[in-house]
N, C-alpha and C positions, 0 to 999 in steps of 0.2 A: 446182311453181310457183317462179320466180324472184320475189323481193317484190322490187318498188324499194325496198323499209325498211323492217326488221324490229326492231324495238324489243323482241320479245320475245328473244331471241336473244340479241342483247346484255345482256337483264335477267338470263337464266341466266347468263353470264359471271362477271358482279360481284355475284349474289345474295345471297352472305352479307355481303358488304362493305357491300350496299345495305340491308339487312336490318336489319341493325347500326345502321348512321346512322339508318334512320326508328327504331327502336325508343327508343334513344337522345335522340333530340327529344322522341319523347311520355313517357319518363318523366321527361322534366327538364321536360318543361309549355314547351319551348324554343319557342312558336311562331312568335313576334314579337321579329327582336331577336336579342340572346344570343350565345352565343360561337362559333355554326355559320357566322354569318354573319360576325363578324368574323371567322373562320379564310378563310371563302373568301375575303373584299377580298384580303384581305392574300394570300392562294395565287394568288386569280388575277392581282394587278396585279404578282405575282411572274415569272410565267410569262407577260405580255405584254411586261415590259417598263417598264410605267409606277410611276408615285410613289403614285397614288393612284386607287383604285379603289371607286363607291361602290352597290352591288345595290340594282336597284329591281325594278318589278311586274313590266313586260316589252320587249321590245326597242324599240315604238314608243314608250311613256314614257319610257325612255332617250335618244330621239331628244329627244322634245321639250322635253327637262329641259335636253338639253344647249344649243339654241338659244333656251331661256328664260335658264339664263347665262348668255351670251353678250352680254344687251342690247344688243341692234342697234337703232337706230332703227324705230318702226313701219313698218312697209309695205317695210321692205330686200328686195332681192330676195337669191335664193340659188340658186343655179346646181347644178341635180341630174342624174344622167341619166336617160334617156330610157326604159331598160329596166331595170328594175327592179321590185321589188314596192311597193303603194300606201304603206307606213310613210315611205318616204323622202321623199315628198312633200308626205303630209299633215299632218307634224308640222311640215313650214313654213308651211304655211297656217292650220291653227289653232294657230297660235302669232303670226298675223298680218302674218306678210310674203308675199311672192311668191315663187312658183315661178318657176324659167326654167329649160325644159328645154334640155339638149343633148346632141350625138350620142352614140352610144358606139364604139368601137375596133370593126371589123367583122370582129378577129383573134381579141380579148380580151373585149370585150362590154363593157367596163370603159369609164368615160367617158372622151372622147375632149376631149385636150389644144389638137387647133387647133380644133375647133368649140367648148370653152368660153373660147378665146383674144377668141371673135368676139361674144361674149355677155356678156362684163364692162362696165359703163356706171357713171358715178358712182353708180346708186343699187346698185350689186351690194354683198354685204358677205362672204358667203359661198358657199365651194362644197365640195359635197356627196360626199368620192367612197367611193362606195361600191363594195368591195369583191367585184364580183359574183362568184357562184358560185363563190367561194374564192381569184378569181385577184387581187390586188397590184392597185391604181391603178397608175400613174406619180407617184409622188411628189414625187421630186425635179424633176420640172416641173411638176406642182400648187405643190410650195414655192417655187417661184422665183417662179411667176404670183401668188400669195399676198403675198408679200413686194414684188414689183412695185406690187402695186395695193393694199396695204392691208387684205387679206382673212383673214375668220378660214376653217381647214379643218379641217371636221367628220367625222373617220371614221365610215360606218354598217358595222360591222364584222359585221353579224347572220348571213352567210355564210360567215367566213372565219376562225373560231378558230383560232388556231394558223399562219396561214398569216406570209409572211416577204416582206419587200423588200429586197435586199440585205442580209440578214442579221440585219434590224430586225424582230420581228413585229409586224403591224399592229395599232393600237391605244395606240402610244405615239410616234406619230409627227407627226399633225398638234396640231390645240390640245386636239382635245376629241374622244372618240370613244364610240361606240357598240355597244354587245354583246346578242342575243334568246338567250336559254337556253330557246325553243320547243323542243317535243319530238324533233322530226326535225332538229335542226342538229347538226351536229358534235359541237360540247355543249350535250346539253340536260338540260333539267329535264323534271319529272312531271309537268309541269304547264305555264303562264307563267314566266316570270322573265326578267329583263334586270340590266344593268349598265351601267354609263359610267366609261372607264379616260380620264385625263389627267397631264402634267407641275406643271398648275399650281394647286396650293395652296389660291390665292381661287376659281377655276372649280370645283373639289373640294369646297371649302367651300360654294359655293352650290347647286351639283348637290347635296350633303347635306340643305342648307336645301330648297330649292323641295322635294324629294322626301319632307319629312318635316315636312309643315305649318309650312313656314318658320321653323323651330329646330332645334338643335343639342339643349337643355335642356328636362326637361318644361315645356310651357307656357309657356316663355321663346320668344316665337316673335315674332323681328325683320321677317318679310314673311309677307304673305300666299304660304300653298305649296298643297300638294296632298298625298295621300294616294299614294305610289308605295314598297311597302318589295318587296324579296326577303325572305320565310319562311325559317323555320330549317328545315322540311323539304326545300324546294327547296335550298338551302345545302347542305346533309348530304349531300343526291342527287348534286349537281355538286361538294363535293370529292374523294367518291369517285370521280366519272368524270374530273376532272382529271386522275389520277395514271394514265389509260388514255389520254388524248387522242392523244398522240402515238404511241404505236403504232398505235391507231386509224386517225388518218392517214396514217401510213406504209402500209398495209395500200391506203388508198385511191389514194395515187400509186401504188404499184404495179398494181390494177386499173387506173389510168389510162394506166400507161405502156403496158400492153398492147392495149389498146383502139386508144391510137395506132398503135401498129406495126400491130395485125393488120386496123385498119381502115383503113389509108393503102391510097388509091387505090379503093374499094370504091365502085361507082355512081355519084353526083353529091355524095357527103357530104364535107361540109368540118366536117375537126375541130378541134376550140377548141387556142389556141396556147400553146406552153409556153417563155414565155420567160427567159431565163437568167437575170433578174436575182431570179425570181421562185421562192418556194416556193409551189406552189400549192395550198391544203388540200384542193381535188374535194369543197367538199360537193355540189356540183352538177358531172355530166358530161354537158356539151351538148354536140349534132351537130346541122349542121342539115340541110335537102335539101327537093328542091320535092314529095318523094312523101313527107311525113312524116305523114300522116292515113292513107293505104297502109300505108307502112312501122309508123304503131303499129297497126294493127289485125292484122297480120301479126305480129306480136312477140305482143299479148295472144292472138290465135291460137294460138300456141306457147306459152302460158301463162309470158310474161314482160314485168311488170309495166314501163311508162314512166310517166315524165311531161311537163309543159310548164312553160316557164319562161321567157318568159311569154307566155301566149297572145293578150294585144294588151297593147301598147306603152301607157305611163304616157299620151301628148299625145292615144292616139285613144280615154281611157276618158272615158265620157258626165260625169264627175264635173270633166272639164278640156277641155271643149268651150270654156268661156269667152274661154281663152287662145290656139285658135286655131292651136297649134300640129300638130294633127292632118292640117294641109295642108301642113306644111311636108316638103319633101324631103329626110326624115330617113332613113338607113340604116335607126333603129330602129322606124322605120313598116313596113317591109316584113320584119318578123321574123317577126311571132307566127303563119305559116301553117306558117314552116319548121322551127322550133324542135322538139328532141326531147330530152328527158334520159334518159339510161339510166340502168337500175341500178348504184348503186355503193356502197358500204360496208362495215366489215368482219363482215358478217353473209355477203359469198357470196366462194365458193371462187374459184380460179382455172379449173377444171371449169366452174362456171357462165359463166364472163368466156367461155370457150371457145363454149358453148352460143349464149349472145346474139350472137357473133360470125359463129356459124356460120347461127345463122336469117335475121340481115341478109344476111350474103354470097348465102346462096338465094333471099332477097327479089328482090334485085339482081339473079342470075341469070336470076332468073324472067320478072321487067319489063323484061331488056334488047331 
C-alpha cells in the first residue's frame, strides 16, 4: 500500500526526540503555558521570519483571532478564494463581516489577482490569500492592491509551512497571518494546535489578548476574549519537528519535481505550476483531468492511496447558498469533479513516486 500519509513513519523517525519532549511536559506538570510554548513562539516566529509569534487552539481560531484584531467595521467584507477549505471563510463570518468570494489562478489554484481587482468596493476591508496547497499567493500584487485601496492582508498560511515568495517565507509578509498545526500538515501537532505569526506589536498584543480571556496578567483582563491556548504537549511535539521541516520539505519538492517530469504530457492531466518566484512546500500535490473518479478508483485498485482537495468549491457549499455566488462563472465552480491529489511526503521512496507514475501512465494507456 502506497499511504497518501503516513504519520506513523514519520513518528519512528523522531521517536526518541518525540519521546523525550512528552515525557518532559508531564513531569514538569508543563500543560498549560510554560516554557514549551514560549520556546516554540520564539522557534517558530524565528523560522518564518516574523517579530512575533502568538500559539493558540487551532488553525481556524487563528484565523479568526486574527480578523477580531484587526477591528474592521461590522459587516466589512473580505475578499477570500474561491477553493479552499471551509476555515477561510467561516472565520469571516462568525466574526461578522462578509464573505466575497473570488476566482483562483487556473495555473496555481491560489487567488486570482484580476478577479479580486473586480471585487474591491468601499465596503471591502480585507483580502484573504491563502496559500493553497503550499504554492505562494502573488504578493507583491495583493500589496500593491492593499495599499491602493486601504486594505488589511491576512495570510491563511494552514498549507504552506515553510514555503517562500521571493525568498520571504510566507507568514511574515502581509499584516497578520495564520498557521493550523493539524495532524497531516507539514507541521503538525498530535492533536489541534494553531498559531498567528505578524510584524506588528499592538496586533500581537491583541491576538495575545483576544486568545487568552482578554489579558496579558492573571485576571487583569482589559476585553472580553476567548479561550484559544497551544498546550505545552503540542509545543514540545512541534519543536521537535521544526528542526525536521525543512528536510521534510525538501524531500517533498523532490517527489514533486518528479511527478512533473514523468508526468508531463500523460493523457489529459494538467499539472499544478511551479513558478519561479515561488518556493513551493507540496503539502498538497494536485493534477487535475476529466477522468479523475476513473483514474482514483484505478490508483485505489493498485492499492495507492488519493485524495481530493476540494471536492466542491467554497460558493457551491449549501452553507453559502445565500450569497449566490454558486451561479457565477467561476473557474473554481468547475473544479471539484477534476481535482486529484496524489501521494506525497517524506514517508515514500522515490520507488513509490515510480509506482504511482507508472499505474497512471497504464490508466491512460488503457482509456485511450
Amino acid at each position: 500500500m502506497i499511504k497518501f500519509l503516513d504519520l506513523q513513519s514519520q513518528y519512528q523517525s523522531i521517536k526518541s526526540d518525540i519521546d523525550h519532549a512528552i515525557q518532559d511536559v508531564i513531569e514538569n506538570t508543563a500543560f498549560i503555558g510554560g516554557e514549551h510554548v514560549a520556546r516554540f513562539e520564539e522557534n517558530f516566529s524565528k523560522y518564518v521570519g516574523a517579530n512575533y509569534c502568538v500559539g493558540v487552539g487551532n488553525g481556524t481560531d487563528a484565523l479568526e483571532i486574527c480578523i477580531e484584531a484587526l477591528n474592521m467595521p461590522d459587516g466589512s467584507e473580505v475578499i477570500i478564494p474561491a477553493n479552499s477549505f471551509i476555515s477561510s471563510s467561516e472565520a469571516v463570518s462568525r466574526s461578522g463581516h462578509k464573505v466575497v468570494f473570488a476566482d483562483v489562478d487556473p495555473s496555481s489554484y491560489v487567488i486570482s489577482i484580476e478577479d479580486v481587482k473586480k471585487r474591491i468596493n468601499p465596503k471591502t476591508k480585507a483580502i484573504m490569500a491563502v496559500h493553497l496547497y503550499g504554492h505562494p499567493c502573488d504578493m507583491d500584487a495583493l500589496t500593491d492592491l492593499a495599499k491602493k485601496f486601504g486594505l488589511y492582508i491576512i495570510e491563511d498560511c494552514a498549507q504552506a509551512h515553510g514555503a517562500e515568495y521571493k525568498n520571504q517565507r510566507v507568514g511574515c509578509i502581509g499584516d497578520v497571518a495564520s498557521f493550523s498545526f493539524y495532524p497531516g500538515k507539514n507541521l503538525g501537532a498530535y492533536g489541534d494546535g494553531g498559531a498567528i505569526t505578524t510584524n506588528n506589536n499592538i496586533l500581537a498584543l491583541q491576538c495575545r489578548k483576544i486568545a487568552n480571556h482578554g489579558r496579558i496578567a492573571k485576571y487583569d483582563h482589559d476585553i472580553e476574549g476567548r479561550n484559544s491556548r497551544l498546550d505545552g504537549l503540542q509545543a514540545a511535539i512541534l519543536n521537535v519537528k521544526l528542526k525536521s521541516l525543512d528536510i521534510w520539505i525538501k524531500k517533498r519538492i523532490q517527489i514533486a519535481n518528479k511527478y512533473l517530469i514523468d508526468l508531463e504530457g500523460v493523457g489529459d492531466i494538467i499539472l499544478p505550476i511551479k513558478q519561479s518566484w515561488a518556493k513551493q512546500a507540496y503539502h498538497l500535490f494536485v493534477i487535475r483531468t476529466n477522468k479523475r473518479d476513473e483514474l482514483q478508483s484505478y490508483l485505489s485498485d493498485n492499492n495507492i492511496q488519493t485524495g481530493i482537495h476540494y471536492p466542491v468549491s467554497l460558493p457551491e457549499l449549501k452553507a453559502y447558498d445565500y450569497l449566490g455566488q454558486s451561479k457565477e462563472s467561476l473557474f473554481s465552480n468547475t473544479l471539484g469533479s477534476r481535482l486529484l491529489s496524489l501521494p506525497i511526503g517524506e514517508h515514500l521512496s522515490l520507488s513509490d513516486v515510480d509506482k504511482v507514475v507508472k499505474v497512471i501512465k497504464n490508466f491512460f494507456a488503457m482509456s485511450h
